[in-house]
Every structure is written in C-alpha cells, then in structure tokens.
C-alpha positions in Angstrom: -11.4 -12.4 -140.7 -7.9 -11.5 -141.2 -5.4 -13.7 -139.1 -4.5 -10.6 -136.5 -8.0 -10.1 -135.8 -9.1 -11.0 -132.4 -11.7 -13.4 -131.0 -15.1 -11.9 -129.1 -14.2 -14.5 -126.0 -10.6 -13.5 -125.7 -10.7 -11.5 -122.4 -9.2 -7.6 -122.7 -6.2 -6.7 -122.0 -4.9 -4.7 -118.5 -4.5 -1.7 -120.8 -7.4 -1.7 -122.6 -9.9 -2.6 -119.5 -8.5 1.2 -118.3 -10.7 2.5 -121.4 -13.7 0.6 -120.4 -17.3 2.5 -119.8 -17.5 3.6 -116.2 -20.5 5.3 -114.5 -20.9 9.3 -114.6 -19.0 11.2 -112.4 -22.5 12.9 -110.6 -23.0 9.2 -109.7 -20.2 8.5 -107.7 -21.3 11.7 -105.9 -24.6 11.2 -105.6 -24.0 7.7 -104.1 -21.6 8.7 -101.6 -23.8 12.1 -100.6 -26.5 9.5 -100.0 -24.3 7.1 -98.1 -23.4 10.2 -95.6 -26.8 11.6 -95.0 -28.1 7.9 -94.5 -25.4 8.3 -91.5 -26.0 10.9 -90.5 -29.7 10.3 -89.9 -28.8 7.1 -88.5 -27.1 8.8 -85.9 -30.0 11.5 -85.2 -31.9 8.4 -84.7 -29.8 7.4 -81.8 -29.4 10.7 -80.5 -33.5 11.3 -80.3 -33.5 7.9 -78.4 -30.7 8.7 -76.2 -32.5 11.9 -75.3 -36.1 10.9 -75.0 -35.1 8.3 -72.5 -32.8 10.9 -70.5 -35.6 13.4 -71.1 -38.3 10.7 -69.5 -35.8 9.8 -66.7 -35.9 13.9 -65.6 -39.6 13.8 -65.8 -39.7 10.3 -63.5 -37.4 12.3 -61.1 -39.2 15.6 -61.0 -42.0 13.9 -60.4 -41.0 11.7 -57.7 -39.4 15.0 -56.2 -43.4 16.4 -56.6 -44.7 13.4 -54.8 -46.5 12.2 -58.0 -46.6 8.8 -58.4 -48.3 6.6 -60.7 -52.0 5.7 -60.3 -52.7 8.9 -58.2 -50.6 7.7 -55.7 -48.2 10.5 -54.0 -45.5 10.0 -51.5 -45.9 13.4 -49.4 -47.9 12.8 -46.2 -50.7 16.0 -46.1 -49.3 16.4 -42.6 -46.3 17.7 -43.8 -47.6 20.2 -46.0 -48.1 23.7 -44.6 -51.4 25.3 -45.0 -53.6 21.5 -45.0 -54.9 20.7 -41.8 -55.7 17.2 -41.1 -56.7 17.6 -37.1 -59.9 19.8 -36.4 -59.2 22.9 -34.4 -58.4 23.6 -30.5 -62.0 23.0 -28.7 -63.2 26.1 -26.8 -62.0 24.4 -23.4 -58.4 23.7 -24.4 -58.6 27.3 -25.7 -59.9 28.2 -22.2 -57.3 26.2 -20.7 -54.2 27.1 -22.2 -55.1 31.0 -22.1 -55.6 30.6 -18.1 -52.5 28.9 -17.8 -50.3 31.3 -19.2 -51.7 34.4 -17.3 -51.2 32.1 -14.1 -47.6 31.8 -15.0 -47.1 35.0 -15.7 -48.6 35.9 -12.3 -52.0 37.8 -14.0 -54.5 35.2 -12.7 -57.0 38.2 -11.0 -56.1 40.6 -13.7 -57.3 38.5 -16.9 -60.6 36.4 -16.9 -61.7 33.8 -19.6 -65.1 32.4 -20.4 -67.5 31.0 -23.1 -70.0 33.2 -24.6 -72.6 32.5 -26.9 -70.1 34.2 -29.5 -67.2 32.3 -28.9 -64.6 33.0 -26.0 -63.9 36.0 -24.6 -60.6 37.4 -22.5 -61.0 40.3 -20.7 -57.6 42.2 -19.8 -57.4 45.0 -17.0 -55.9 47.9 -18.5 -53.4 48.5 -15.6 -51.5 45.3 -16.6 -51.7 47.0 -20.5 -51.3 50.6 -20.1 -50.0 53.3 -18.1 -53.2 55.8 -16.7 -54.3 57.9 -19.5 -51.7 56.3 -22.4 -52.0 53.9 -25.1 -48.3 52.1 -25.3 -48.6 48.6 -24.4 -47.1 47.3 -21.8 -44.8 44.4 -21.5 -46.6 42.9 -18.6 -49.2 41.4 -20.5 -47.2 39.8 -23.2 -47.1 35.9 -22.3 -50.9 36.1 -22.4 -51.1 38.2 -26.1 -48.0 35.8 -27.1 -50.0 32.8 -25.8 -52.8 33.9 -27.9 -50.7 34.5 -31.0 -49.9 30.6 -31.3 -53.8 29.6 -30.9 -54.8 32.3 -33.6 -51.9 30.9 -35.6 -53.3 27.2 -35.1 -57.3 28.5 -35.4 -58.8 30.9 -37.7 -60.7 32.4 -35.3 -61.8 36.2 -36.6 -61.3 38.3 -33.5 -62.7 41.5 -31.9 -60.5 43.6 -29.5 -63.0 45.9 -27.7 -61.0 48.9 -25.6 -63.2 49.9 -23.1 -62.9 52.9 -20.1 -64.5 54.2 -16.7 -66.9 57.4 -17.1 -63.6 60.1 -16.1 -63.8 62.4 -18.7 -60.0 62.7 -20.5 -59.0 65.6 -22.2 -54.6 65.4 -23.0 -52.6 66.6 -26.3 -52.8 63.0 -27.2 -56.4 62.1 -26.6 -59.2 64.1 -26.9 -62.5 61.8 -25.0 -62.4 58.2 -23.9 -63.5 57.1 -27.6 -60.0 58.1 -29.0 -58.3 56.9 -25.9 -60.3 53.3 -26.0 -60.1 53.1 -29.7 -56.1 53.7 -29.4 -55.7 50.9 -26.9 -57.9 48.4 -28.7 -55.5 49.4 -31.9 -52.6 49.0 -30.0 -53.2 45.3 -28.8 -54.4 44.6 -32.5 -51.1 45.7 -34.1 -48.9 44.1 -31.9 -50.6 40.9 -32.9 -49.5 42.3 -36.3 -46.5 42.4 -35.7 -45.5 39.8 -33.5 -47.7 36.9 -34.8 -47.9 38.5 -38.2 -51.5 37.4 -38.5 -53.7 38.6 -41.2 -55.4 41.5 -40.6 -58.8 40.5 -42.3 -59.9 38.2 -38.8 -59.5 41.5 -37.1 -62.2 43.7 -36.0 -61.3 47.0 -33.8 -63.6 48.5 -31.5 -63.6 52.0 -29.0 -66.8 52.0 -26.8 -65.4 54.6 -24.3 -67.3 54.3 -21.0 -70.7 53.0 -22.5 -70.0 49.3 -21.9 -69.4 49.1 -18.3 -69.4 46.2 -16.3 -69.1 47.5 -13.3 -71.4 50.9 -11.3 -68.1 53.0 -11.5 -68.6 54.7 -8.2 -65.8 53.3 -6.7 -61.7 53.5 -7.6 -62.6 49.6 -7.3 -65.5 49.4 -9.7 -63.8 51.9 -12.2 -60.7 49.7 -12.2 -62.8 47.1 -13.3 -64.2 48.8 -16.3 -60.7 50.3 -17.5 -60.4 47.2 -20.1 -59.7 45.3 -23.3 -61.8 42.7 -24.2 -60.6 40.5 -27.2 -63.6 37.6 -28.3 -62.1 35.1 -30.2 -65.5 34.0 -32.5 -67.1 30.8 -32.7 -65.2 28.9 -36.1 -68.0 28.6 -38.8 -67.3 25.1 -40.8 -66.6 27.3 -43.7 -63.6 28.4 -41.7 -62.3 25.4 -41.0 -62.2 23.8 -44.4 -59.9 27.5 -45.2 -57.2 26.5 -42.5 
C-alpha cells in the first residue's frame, strides 16, 4: 500500500462520518408514528380507568339513592312507601266508632245510624240532613260524616254500595219523573261527591235506586215516611284478596 493510504483502524474523520449509512427516511417516521399512538393509547388507557371508576361511583350513588344495597339489603323502611301497607285494616268496630263520632260532633247523632251486617257495615243517612224535599243537590249538612268516611275508604279498600231509597209519595217534577230517578239521583249524588272530594276510585263503587220498595218503616205516618226517605251506603266486608291490593 502506497504511503498516503490509510489504515482500516484509523477512526473517520468529522467530515467524513457526515457521509456515513443512516436508516431510511420511512423509518424515522414510522418509529416516531409508533411512539405517538403508543401514547396515545396509553392515555385512553387511563381515561377508560378514570371513567369506569367515576361511572361505578354514579351507579353506587343511584343505587343507594334507590335504597339498593348490597346482599338484598335496602335502606327504605316499607312504611314509608306509599301504596305498601304493613298494618292490617281498621276493624269493623273502630270503623263503627269513628263514623258515630263524627255525626255526634256534627250534631247528626238521631239522623245517621251505624251497625254491622252480615255484609259488612252499613250507614244509613236521613235524607233531610242530605237533600232538600223532592231535589237531589247534596247538602252541606252531612259532610263531616261523608268526609269522615272519605279518610276510612282512603285507609281500607272497602267496595261500597250507596243505596237511595224513598217513601211511597208518588213524584212527578221537570227534574224527576218517579221515585226510581229521584233515588237513583241521590244515591249518584253522594257517590260523586266521594269522587270528587276523596278522589276515590270509582271501581269499589256500586250505585243503587230502589225507589219506595225497600222500606223500613209502614209509611203511614209523616214519622214513618221520614224514616224511609234515605241513603244507605254498606261499606263490604274486606276479602283477604283485598287486603294484599292495599
């Protein structure tokens, strides 16, 4: 070798390692692409872990908000739910008792009678303390006793029949025709107040006219008349399939 050549351990010079072999130009890209979406999924790693724990931490707190607890355990008392009824219903004599009550106070103790029939209970109501002679409007006299009777029915599910009932006078006005329409009317007119000031369902209710063929009294007297102008209301006996419904 000639004296200028050079030796294969002598190290290249600054200017020739410039002209060295490099890697491609698609591998520089390649590598740094993969370096970004390596980050990138690195980070949707951490995001799905951020929200699965903030997505279980909603669940926990609806659920706790639900009363659901782990282990079928629940933290709402039945009592408190509307519609579940953990104490049985009102006994016929409290019933009884309360209903008497309220006509005393509202000074209609001879004008409304109670008892137990083999039915259930049933109220009998002088018409004079619920209608005018001849009409069908409801008075206002009787109202503690129908209001009184709208908080049992909303506390029993009773099914009721209001029975309007009359005294052998024929009846013959613009309005009513015979004492069917006239005793039907009246037992209506107790029914929808019940309606509408209890707003009670109207499936319990069953309405009945039986003119002067139910009497309960000779009606030869003003006395014995008085006593069959009438509305009967029977609050039935509660079937156990009724009270698993309340």
């Amino acid at each position: 070798m000639g004296k200028h050549s050079k030796s294969s351990s002598q190290a290249a010079s600054p200017e020739e390692e410039m002209h060295l072999p490099t890697a491609p130009g698609w591998m520089v890209t390649f590598g740094d692409m993969s370096g970004l979406l390596m980050a990138f999924f690195v980070l949707m790693l951490a995001f799905s872990s951020v929200q699965k724990e903030s997505f279980e931490k909603a669940i926990s707190s609806f659920q706790q908000a639900m009363g659901i607890l782990p282990y079928g355990q629940s933290m709402i008392k039945f009592e408190q739910v509307p519609g579940i009824r953990l104490s049985p219903p009102l006994p016929p004599k409290e019933i009884m008792k309360r209903i008497r009550a309220a006509s005393y106070l509202a000074g209609l103790k001879g004008d409304v009678s109670v008892m137990q029939v083999k039915e259930g209970i049933r109220i009998t109501i002088q018409s004079p303390i619920l209608f005018d002679s001849g009409k069908s409007l409801l008075r206002p006299d009787a109202e503690p006793v129908l209001d009184e009777l709208i908080k049992i029915l909303k506390d029993n599910p009773n099914s009721v029949v209001i029975e309007g009932h009359t005294d052998n006078i024929p009846i013959n006005t613009s309005e009513f025709h015979s004492n069917w329409e006239l005793s039907t009317a009246r037992a209506i007119s107790v029914t929808r107040y019940f309606f509408e000031k209890g707003n009670l369902e109207a499936k319990r209710f069953t309405v009945a006219g039986y003119a002067e063929y139910h009497p309960v009294a000779s009606n030869d007297t003003p006395e014995d008349r008085q006593k069959n102008r009438r509305v009967e209301i029977l609050l039935k006996n509660i079937e156990p399939a009724d009270v698993s419904k309340s």
